[in-house]
SERO-4910 file (N, C-alpha, C, O; in steps of 0.05 Angstrom, whole numbers):
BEGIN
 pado doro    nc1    nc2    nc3   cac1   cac2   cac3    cc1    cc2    cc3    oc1    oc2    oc3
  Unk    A   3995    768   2203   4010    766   2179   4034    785   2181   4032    808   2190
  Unk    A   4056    772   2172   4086    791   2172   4086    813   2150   4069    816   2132
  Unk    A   4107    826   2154   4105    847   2135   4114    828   2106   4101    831   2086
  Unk    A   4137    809   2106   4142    796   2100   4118    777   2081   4117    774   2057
  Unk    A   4101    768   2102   4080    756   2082   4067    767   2067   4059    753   2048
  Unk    A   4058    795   2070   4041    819   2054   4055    822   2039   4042    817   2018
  Unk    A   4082    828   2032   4094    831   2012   4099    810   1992   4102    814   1968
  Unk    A   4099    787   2002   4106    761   1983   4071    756   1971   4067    743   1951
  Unk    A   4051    769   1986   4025    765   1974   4021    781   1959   4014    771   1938
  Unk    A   4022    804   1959   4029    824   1938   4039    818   1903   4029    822   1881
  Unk    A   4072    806   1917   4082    787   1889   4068    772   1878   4070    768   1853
  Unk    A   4048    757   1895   4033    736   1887   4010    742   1868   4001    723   1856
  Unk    A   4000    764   1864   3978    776   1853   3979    783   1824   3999    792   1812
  Unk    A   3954    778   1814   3962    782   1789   3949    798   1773   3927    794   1762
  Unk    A   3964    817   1773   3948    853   1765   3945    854   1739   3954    834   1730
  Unk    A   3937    868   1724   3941    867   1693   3945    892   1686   3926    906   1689
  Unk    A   3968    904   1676   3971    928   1663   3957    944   1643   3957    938   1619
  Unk    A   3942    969   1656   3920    977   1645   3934   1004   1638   3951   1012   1654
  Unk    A   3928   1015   1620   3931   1041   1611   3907   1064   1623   3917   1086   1623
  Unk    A   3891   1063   1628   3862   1071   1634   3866   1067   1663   3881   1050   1673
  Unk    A   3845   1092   1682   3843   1090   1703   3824   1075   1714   3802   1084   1709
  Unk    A   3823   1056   1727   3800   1045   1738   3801   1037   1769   3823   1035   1779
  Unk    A   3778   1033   1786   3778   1018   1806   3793    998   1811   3793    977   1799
  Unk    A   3812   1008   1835   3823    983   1844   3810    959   1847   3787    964   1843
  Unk    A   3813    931   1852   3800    906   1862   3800    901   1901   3816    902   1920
  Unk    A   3778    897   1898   3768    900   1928   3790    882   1949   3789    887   1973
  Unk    A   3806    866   1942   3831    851   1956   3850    865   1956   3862    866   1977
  Unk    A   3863    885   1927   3893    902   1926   3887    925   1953   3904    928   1971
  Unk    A   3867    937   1951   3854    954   1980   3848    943   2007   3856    954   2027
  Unk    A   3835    923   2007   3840    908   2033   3867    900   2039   3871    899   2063
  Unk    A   3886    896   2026   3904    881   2032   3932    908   2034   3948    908   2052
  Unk    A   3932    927   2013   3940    949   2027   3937    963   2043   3956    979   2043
  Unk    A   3914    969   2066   3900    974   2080   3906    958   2111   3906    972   2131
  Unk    A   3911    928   2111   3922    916   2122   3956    919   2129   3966    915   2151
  Unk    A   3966    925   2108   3999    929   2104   4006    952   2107   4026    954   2121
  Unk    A   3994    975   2097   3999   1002   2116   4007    998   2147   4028    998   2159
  Unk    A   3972    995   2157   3965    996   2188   3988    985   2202   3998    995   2221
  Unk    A   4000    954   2187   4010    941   2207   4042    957   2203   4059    962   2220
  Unk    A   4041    961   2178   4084    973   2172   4077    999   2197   4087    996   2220
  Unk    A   4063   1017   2193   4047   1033   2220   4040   1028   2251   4036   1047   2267
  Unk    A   4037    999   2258   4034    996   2278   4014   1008   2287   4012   1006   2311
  Unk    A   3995   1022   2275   3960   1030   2287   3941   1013   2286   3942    993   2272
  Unk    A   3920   1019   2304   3907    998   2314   3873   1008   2284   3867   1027   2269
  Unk    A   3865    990   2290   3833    990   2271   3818   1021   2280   3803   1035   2268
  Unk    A   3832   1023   2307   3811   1053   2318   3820   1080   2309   3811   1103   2309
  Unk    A   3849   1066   2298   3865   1097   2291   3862   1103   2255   3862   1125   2244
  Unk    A   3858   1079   2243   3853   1082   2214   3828   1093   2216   3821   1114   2204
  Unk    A   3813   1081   2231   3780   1085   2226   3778   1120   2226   3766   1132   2207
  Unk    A   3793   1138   2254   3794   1158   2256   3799   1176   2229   3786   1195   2222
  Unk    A   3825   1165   2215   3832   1174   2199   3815   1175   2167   3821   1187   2147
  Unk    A   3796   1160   2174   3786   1160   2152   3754   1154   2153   3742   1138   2139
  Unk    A   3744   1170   2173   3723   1176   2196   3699   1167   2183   3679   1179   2177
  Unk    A   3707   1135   2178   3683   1110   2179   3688   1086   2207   3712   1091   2213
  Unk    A   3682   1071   2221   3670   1050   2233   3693   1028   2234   3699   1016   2213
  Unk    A   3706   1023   2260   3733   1003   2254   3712    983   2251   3710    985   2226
  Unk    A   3699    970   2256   3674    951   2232   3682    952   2202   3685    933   2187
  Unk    A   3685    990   2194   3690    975   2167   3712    976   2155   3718    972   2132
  Unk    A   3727    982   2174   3763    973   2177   3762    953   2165   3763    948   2141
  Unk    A   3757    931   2198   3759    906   2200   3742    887   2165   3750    867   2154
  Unk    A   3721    902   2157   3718    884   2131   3725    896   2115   3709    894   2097
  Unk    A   3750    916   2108   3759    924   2075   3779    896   2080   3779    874   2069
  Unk    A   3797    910   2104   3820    887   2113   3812    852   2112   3825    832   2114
  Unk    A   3790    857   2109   3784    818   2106   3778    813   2077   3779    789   2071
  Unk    A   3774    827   2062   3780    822   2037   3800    824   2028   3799    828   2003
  Unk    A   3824    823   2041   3856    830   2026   3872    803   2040   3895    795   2036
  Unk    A   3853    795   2058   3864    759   2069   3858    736   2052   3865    714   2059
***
């Protein structure tokens, strides 16, 4: 997916303006998570490092943001 497409999927989404803090939705995180890495050019092994869980569970935050 282009950076291009992440961003037009982004637009596509439809957030609701909350005053209150809450949990993100399990796709706005996968799918930012996906759009970082790639505007970054790091691979699944370098996020994983960075955030010292399992490119396994890289690979499924990022599949919920497809």
């Amino acid at each position: 997916m282009s950076a291009k497409q992440l961003s037009e999927k982004f637009a596509q989404m439809d957030l609701p303006l909350i005053e209150e803090l809450v949990v993100p939705l399990p796709e706005l995180i996968g799918l930012f998570t996906l759009w970082t890495r790639r505007l970054r050019n790091w691979k699944h092994s370098t996020v994983a490092n960075f955030a010292e869980v399992s490119v396994s569970t890289i690979e499924r935050v990022e599949r919920k943001g497809q």
